[in-house]
NUVO-513238 format. One record per residue (C-alpha): x, y, z; residue number from 1. Coordinates in steps of 0.25 Angstrom, whole numbers, plus 2048, in hexadecimal, padded with zeros to 3 digits. Layout:
BEGIN
rec x->X, y->Y, z->Z, num->NUM
...
end
This chain:
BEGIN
rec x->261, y->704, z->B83, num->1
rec x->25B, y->6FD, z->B90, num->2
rec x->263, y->6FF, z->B9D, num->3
rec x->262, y->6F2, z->BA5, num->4
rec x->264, y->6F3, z->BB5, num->5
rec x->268, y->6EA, z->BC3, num->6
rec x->25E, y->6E8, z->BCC, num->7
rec x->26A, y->6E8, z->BD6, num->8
rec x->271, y->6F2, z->BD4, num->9
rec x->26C, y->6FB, z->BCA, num->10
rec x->277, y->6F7, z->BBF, num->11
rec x->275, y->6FC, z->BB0, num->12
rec x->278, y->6F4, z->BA3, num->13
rec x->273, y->6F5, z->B94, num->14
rec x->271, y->6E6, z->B94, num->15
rec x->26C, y->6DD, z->B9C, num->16
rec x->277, y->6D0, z->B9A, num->17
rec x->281, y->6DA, z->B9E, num->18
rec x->279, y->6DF, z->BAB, num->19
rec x->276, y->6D1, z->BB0, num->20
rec x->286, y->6CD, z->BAA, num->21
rec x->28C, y->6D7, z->BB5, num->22
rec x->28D, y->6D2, z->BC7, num->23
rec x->283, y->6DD, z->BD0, num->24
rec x->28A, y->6E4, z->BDA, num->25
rec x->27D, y->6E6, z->BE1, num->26
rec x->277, y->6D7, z->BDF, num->27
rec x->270, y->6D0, z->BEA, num->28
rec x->27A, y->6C6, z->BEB, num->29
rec x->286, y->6D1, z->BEC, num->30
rec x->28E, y->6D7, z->BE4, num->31
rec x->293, y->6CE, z->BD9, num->32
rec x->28B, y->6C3, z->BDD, num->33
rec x->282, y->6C4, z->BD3, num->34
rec x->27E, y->6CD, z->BC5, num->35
rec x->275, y->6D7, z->BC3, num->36
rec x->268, y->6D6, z->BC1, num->37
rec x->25E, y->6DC, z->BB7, num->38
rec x->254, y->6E6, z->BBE, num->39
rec x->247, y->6E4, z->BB6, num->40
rec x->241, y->6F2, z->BB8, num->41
rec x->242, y->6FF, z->BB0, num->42
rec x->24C, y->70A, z->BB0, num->43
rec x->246, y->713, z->BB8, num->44
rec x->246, y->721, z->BBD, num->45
rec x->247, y->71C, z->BCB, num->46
rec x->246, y->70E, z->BD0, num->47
rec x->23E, y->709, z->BDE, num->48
rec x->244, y->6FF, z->BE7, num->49
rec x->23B, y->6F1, z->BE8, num->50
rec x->23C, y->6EF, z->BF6, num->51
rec x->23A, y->6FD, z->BFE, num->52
rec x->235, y->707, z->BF2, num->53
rec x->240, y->711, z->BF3, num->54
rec x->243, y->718, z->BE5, num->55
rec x->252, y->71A, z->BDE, num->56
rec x->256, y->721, z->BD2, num->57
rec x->25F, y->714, z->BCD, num->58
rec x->260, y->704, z->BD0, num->59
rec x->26C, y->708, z->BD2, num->60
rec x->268, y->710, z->BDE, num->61
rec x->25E, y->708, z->BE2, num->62
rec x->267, y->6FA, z->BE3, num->63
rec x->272, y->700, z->BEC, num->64
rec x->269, y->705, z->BF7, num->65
rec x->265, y->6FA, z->C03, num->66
rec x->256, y->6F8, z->C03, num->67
rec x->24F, y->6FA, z->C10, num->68
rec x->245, y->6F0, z->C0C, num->69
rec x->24D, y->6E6, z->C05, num->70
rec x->247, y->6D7, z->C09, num->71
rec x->254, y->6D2, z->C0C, num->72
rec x->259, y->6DE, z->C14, num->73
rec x->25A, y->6ED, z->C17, num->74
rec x->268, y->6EB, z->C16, num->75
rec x->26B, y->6E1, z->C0C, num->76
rec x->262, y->6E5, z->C00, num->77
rec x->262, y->6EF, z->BF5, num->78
rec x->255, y->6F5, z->BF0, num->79
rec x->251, y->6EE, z->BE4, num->80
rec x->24B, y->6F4, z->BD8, num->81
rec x->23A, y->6F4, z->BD7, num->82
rec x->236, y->6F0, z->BC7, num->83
end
């Protein structure tokens, strides 16, 4: 059985309709302003950030910490998940 994730906020489901069906507290647009969204990558042992390079063990982990090279700003943007 596949595991599918958010590539906001680290969010698990065994489906992808039922991941994409369900609002992101963690979107870009705010909370609840828009639905998850697949993260295309494999599950993996730890996961690298695209912007500044930093390793987590989740996305979970990874999504909640502010990124100190995030293009929109240090203090607006997430990490976001490397493929």
């Amino acid at each position: 059985m596949s595991n599918y994730y958010c590539k906001y906020c680290g969010y698990k489901s065994s489906s992808v309709d039922s991941l994409t069906s369900i609002y992101c507290l963690r979107h870009p647009n705010g909370p609840h302003r828009g639905r998850h969204a697949l993260y295309d990558g494999e599950e993996k042992s730890q996961y690298t950030c695209n912007n500044c390079g930093e390793k987590f063990p989740s996305l979970s982990s990874l999504t909640k910490a502010l990124c100190p090279m995030h293009p929109e700003e240090v203090t607006k943007g997430k990490h976001q998940p490397a493929l």
